[in-house]
SESERO-889291 format. One record per residue (C-alpha): x negated, y negated, z. Coordinates in steps of 0.25 Angstrom, whole numbers. Layout:
N
+-------+-------+-------+
!     u !     v !     w !
+-------+-------+-------+
!     X !     Y !     Z !
...
+-------+-------+-------+
This chain:
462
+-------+-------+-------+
!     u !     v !     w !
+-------+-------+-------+
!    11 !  -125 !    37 !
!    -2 !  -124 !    44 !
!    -2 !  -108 !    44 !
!     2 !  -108 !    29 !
!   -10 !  -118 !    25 !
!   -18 !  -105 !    33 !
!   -13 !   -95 !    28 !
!   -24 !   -86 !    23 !
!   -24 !   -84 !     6 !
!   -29 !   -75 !    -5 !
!   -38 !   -84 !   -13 !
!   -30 !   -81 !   -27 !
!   -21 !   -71 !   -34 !
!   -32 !   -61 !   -36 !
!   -34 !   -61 !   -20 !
!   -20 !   -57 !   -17 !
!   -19 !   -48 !   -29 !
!   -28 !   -40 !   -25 !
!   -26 !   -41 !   -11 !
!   -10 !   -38 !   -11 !
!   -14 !   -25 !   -23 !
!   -24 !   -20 !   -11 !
!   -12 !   -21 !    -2 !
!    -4 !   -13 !   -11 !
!   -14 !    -3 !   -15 !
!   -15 !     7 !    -3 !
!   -14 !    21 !     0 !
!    -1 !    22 !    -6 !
!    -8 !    21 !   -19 !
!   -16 !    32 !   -17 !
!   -10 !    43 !   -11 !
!     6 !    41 !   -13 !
!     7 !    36 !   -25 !
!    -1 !    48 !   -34 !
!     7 !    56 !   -27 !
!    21 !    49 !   -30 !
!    15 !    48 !   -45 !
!    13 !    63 !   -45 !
!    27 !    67 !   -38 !
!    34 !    61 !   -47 !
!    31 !    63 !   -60 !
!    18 !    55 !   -61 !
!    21 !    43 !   -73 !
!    35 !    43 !   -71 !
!    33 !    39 !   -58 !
!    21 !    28 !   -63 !
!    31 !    22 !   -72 !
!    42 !    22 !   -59 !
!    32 !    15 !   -51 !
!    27 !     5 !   -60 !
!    42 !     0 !   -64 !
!    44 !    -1 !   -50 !
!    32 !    -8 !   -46 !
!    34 !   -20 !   -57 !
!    48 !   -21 !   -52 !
!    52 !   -16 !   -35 !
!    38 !   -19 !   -32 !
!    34 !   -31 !   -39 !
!    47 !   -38 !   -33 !
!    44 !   -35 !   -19 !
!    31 !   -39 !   -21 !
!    32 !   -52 !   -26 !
!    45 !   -54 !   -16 !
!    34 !   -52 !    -4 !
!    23 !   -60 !   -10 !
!    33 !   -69 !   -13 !
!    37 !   -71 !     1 !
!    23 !   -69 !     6 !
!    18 !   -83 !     0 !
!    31 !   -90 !     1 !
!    31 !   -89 !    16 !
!    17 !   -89 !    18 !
!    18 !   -78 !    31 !
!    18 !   -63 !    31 !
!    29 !   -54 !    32 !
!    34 !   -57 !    46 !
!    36 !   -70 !    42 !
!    39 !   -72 !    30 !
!    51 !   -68 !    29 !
!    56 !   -75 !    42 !
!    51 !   -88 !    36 !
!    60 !   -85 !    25 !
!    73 !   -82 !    31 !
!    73 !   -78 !    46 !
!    84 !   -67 !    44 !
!    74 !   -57 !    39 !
!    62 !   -60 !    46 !
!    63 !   -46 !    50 !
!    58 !   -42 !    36 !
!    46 !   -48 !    41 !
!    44 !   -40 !    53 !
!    48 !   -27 !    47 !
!    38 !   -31 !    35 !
!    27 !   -34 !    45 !
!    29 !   -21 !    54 !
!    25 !   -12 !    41 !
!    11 !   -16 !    41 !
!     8 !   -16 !    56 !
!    11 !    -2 !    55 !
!     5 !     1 !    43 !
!    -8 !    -4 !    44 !
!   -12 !     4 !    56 !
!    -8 !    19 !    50 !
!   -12 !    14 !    36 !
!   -28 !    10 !    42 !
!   -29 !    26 !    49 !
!   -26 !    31 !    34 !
!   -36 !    20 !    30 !
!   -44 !    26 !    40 !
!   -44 !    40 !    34 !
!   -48 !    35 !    21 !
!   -61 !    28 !    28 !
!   -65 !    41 !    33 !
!   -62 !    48 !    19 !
!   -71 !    38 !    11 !
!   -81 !    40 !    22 !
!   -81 !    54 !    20 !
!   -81 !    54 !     5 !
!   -92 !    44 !     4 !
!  -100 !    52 !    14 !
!   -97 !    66 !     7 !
!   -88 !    73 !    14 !
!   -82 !    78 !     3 !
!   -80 !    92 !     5 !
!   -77 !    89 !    21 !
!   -65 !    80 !    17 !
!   -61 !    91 !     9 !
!   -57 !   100 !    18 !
!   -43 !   105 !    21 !
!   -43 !    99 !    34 !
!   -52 !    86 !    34 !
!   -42 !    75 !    34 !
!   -33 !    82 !    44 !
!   -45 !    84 !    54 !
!   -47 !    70 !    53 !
!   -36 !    63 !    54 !
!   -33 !    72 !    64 !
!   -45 !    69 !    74 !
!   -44 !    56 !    82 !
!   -55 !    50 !    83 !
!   -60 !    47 !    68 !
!   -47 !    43 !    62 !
!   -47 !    31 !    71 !
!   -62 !    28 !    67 !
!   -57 !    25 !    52 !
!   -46 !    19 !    56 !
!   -53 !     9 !    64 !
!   -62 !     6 !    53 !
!   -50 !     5 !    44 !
!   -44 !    -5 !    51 !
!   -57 !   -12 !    53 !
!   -60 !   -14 !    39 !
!   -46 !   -17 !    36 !
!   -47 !   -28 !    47 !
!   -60 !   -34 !    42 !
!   -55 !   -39 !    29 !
!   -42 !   -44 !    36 !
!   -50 !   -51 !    46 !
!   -59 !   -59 !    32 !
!   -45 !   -64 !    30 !
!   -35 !   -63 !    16 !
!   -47 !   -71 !     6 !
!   -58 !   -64 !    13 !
!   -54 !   -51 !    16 !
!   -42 !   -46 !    10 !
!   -43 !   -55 !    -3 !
!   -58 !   -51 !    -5 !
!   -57 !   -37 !     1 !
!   -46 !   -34 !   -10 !
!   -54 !   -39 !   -23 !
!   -64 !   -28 !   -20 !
!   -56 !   -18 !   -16 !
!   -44 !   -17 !   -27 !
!   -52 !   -18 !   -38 !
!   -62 !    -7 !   -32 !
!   -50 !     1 !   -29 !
!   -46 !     1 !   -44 !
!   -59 !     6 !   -49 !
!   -62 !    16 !   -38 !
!   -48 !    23 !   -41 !
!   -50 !    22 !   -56 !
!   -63 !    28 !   -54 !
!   -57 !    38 !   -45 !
!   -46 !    42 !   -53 !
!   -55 !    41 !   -67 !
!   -68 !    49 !   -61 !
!   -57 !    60 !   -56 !
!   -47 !    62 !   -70 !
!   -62 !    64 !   -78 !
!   -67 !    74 !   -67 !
!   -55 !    83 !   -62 !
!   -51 !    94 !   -72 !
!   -37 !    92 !   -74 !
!   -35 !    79 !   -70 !
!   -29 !    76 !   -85 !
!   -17 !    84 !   -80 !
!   -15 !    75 !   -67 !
!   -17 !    62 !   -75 !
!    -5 !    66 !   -83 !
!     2 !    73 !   -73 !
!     2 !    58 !   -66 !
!     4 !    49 !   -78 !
!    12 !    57 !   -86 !
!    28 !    53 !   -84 !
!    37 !    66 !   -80 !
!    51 !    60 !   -80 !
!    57 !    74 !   -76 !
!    51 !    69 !   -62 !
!    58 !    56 !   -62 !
!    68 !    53 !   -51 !
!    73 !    45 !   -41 !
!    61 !    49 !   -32 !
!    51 !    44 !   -42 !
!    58 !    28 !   -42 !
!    57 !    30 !   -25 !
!    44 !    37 !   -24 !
!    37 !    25 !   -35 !
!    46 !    14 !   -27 !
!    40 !    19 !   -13 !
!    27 !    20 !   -17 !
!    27 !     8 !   -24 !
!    34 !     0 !   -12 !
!    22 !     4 !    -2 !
!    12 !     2 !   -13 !
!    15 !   -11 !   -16 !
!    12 !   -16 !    -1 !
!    27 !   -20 !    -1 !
!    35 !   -22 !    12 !
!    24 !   -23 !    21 !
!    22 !   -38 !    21 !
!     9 !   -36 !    14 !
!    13 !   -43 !     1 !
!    20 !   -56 !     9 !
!     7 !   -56 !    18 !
!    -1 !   -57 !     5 !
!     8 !   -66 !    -1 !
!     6 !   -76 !    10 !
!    -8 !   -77 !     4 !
!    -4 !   -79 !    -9 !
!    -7 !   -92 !   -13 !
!     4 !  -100 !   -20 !
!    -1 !  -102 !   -34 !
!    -4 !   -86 !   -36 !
!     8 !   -79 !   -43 !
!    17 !   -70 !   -37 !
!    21 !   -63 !   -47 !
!     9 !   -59 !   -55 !
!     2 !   -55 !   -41 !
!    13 !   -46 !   -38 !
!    14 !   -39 !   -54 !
!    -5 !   -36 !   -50 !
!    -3 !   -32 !   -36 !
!     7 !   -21 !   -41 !
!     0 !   -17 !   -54 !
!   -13 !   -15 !   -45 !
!    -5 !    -6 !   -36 !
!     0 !     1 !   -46 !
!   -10 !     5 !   -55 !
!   -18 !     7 !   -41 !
!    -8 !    17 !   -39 !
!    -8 !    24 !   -53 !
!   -22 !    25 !   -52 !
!   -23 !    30 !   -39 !
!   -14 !    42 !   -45 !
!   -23 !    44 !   -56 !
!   -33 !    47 !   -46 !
!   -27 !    56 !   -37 !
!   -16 !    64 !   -45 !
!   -26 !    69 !   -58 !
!   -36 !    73 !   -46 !
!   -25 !    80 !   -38 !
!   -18 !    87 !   -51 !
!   -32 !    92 !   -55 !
!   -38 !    98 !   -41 !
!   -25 !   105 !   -38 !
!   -23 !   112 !   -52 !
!   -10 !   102 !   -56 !
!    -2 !   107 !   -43 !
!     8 !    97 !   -43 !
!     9 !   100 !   -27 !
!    -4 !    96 !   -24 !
!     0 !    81 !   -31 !
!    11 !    79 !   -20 !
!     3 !    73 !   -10 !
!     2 !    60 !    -6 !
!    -4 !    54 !    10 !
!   -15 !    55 !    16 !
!   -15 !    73 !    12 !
!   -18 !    66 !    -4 !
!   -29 !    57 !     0 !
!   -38 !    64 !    11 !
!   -35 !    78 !     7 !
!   -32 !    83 !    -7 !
!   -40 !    71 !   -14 !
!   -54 !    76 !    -5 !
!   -50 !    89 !   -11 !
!   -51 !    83 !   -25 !
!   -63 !    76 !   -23 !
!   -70 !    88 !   -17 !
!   -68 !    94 !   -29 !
!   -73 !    83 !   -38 !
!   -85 !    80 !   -45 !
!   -91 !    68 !   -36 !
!   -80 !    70 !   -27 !
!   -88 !    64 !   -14 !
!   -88 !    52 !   -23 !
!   -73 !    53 !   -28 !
!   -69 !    54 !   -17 !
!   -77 !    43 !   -10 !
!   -72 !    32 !   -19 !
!   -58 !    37 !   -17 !
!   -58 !    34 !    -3 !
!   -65 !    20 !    -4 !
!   -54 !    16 !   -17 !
!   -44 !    23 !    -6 !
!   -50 !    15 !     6 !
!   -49 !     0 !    -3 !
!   -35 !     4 !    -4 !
!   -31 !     7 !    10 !
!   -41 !    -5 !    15 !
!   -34 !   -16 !     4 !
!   -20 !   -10 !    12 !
!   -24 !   -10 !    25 !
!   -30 !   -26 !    26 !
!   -16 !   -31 !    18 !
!   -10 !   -23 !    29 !
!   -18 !   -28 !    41 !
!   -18 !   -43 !    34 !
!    -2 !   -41 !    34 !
!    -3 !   -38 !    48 !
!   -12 !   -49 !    52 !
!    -4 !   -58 !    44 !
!     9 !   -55 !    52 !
!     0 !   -57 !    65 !
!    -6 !   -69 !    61 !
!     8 !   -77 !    54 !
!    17 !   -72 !    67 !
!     7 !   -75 !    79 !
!    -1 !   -86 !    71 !
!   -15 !   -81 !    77 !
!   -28 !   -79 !    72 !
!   -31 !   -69 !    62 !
!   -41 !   -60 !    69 !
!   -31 !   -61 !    83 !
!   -21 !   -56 !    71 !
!   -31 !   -45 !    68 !
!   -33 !   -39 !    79 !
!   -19 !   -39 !    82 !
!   -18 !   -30 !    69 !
!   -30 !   -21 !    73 !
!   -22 !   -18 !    88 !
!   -10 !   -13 !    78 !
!   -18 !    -5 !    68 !
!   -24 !     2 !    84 !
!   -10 !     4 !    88 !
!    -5 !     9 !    77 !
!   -17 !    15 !    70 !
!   -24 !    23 !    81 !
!   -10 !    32 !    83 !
!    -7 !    33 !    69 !
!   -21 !    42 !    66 !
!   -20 !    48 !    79 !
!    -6 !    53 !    74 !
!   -16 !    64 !    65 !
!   -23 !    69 !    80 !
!   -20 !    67 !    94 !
!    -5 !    62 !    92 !
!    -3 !    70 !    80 !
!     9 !    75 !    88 !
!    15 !    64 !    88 !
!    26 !    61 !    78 !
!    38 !    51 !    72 !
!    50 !    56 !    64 !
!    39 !    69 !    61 !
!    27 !    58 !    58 !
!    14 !    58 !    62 !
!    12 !    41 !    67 !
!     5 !    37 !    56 !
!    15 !    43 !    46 !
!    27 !    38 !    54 !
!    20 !    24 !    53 !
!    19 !    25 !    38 !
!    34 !    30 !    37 !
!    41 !    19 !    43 !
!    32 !     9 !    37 !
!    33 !    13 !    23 !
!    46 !    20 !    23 !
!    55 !    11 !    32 !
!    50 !    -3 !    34 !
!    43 !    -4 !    21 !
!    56 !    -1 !    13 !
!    64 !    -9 !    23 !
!    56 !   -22 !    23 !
!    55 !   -22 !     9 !
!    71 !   -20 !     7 !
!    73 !   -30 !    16 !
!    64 !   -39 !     9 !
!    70 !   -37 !    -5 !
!    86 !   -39 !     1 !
!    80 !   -53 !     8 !
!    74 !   -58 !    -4 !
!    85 !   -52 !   -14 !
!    97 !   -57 !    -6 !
!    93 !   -68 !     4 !
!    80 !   -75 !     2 !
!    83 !   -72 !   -13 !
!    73 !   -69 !   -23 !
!    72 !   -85 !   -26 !
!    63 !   -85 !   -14 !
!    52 !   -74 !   -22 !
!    53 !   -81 !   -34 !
!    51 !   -96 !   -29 !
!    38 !   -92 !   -23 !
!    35 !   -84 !   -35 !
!    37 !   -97 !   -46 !
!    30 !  -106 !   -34 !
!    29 !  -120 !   -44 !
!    14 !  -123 !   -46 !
!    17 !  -138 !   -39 !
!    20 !  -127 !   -25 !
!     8 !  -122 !   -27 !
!    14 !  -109 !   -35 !
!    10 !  -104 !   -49 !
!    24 !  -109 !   -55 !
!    26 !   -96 !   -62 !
!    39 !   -89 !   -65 !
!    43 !   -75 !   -59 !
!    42 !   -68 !   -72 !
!    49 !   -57 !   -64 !
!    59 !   -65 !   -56 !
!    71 !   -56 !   -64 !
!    66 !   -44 !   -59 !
!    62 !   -48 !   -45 !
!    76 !   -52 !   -44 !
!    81 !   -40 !   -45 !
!    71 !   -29 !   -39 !
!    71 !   -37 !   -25 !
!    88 !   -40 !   -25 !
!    92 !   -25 !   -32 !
!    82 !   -17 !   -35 !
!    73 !   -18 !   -23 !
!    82 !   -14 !   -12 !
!    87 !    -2 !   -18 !
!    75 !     3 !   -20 !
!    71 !    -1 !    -6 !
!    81 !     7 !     0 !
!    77 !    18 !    -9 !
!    62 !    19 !    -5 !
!    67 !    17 !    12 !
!    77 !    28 !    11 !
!    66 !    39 !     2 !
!    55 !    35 !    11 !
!    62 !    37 !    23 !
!    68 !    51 !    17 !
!    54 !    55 !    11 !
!    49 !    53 !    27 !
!    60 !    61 !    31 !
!    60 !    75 !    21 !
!    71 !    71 !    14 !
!    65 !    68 !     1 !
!    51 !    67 !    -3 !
!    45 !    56 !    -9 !
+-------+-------+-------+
């Protein structure tokens, strides 16, 4: 009972709103899911998405927060607490972000230098046809922005969860709205033929519905969602009691998705218009979207050092809101496993984010030579976090809570009585949580585990 009275908490509903919407708004926002938009047909795939987001991913959402603040531990053990039989979802759900959180700060790393560049006026340099390959493909520097990466990511996390993360995140979500509707505003009224991309995006084209469009919104909506990755239980740890599940999990996924929609207002017009409506030069998506095509665009624009400056900074709140629920997640598993100090606990993190950060950038120079299945490190990390445990934690997570802990142990924590502490509302949405996390949920699971791991392999392309 001593380490729950502890236990470090967001000061309100606000705090872990915002907090857990900075966690799920990252760099798959920005660069995969405009291109996933455009691939498939533009609002078609927007209507997919957001039916699934209020259904699939709102019920493993609330299932994690859930579980989360009923255990009052992190992923590793959470579920151990609740029935020791599947205490290895909690080990599989805490390996993800251990090795995400390295190869996810060297692409934060990048975008440190780009905002640099940009703010310093490099414009026409960052430009160039080779820029971003000559950088990632020296040594030295990318472990320089890396290190400051992590550094800042570490400082919030070291302030704590009120201090730093809860306080970090009500300046830098809001902030990000408003650079991105800036951004994508500033660049429909300026681009000519921009008009065309906007209604190229929105406009449904439901000869382009298929299969592919319902797996391609559920991936990207999976990852966007900072599902499966023991982010959300971490967070809901720190919920307090008397701060409804329910409606914090319906804002979390309203601010990620029109973060998301946004985020394709700004980027698809732009593209559309400075290729001439080639439908080719849509079809990216990575790191070739963000660090090459997009300093193309704004090369070209007027007040395009400017652009392109507040992009990278709006980009950078994104990936630094990611990174510290990542680290925290980290820290967390440290702190509730080995019940040592929090710095100790950092430190410990920061050795993981060397070992496996330092060879993931080098993977781009000196070790480039070295490959996994045909990856380079960094890509090989990113495939068997995102395309096998992820999927994998979170189907086993659905078929524990739909068939042995039953979905009575979401919904008791959910309608929490107010004399418990809770907020002794009803789970409006009991019905359909019901059904997604026991039928729905692990079929579509298996679906996103199999297309992701053929997409890696050629077979298909997602």
């Amino acid at each position: 009972m001593e380490t729950e009275k502890k236990r470090s908490s967001f000061t309100g509903k606000i705090g872990f709103v915002l907090a857990a919407a900075g966690s799920a708004v990252g760099l798959g926002n920005i660069w995969r899911f405009p291109y996933l938009a455009a691939k498939y047909g533009g609002g078609i795939f927007l209507l997919v998405y957001i039916v699934l987001a209020v259904t699939f991913g709102f019920s493993l959402m609330v299932a994690e927060i859930a579980i989360g603040r009923k255990t009052q531990t992190s992923a590793l053990g959470a579920f151990k607490k609740l029935d020791k039989r599947f205490s290895f979802i909690g080990i599989l759900a805490s390996i993800v972000p251990i090795i995400i959180l390295p190869y996810y700060s060297v692409i934060g790393g990048w975008v440190l230098k780009y905002l640099f560049g940009f703010v310093a006026n490099n414009t026409v340099e960052m430009a160039g046809d080779s820029y971003f390959t000559g950088f990632i493909g020296s040594a030295g520097e990318p472990l320089l922005w890396f290190a400051l990466f992590v550094g800042l990511t570490a400082l919030v996390v070291l302030l704590g969860v009120d201090k730093g993360i809860e306080k970090v995140s009500k300046f830098m979500m809001p902030a990000l709205v408003v650079l991105i509707l800036f951004v994508a505003i500033y660049s429909m009224a300026t681009l000519d033929g921009a008009g065309a991309g906007v209604a190229y995006y929105l406009k449904p084209d439901f000869s382009k519905f298929s299969v592919m469009t319902v797996v391609g919104a559920m991936g990207q909506l999976f990852y966007s969602m900072s599902l499966a990755m023991g982010i959300m239980i971490t967070y809901g740890s720190y919920m307090k009691k008397d701060v409804n599940i329910e409606s914090s999990a319906h804002q979390i996924e309203i601010f990620d998705t029109v973060i998301a929609i946004l985020a394709g207002l700004m980027i698809i017009p732009a593209i559309y218009a400075f290729s001439g409506g080639d439908e080719a030069a849509l079809a990216q998506k990575g790191p070739g979207l963000m660090f090459i095509t997009l300093p193309k665009i704004f090369d070209t624009m007027p007040g395009g050092a400017v652009i392109g400056a507040v992009f990278f900074i709006m980009v950078f709140f994104a990936a630094l809101t990611s990174s510290i629920s990542l680290m925290e997640t980290v820290v967390s598993i440290i702190h509730d496993k080995l019940k040592i100090d929090r710095k100790l606990c950092l430190l410990i993190v920061l050795g993981i984010c060397a070992l496996l950060g330092i060879p993931s950038s080098l993977g781009f120079s000196v070790w480039e030579s070295f490959t996994v299945l045909g990856l380079s490190i960094l890509d090989f990390f990113d495939f068997i976090t995102n395309s096998v445990l992820m999927p994998l934690v979170a189907l086993a997570t659905a078929i524990f809570i739909g068939y042995f802990a039953k979905p009575k142990i979401v919904v008791d924590e959910i309608e929490l009585p107010a004399e418990n502490g809770g907020t002794g509302a009803k789970f409006k949405f009991k019905g359909l949580f019901e059904i997604v996390i026991r039928y729905v949920a692990p079929v579509f699971l298996v679906a996103i585990l199999v297309s992701s791991i053929l997409d890696v392999f050629g077979v298909i392309k997602i």
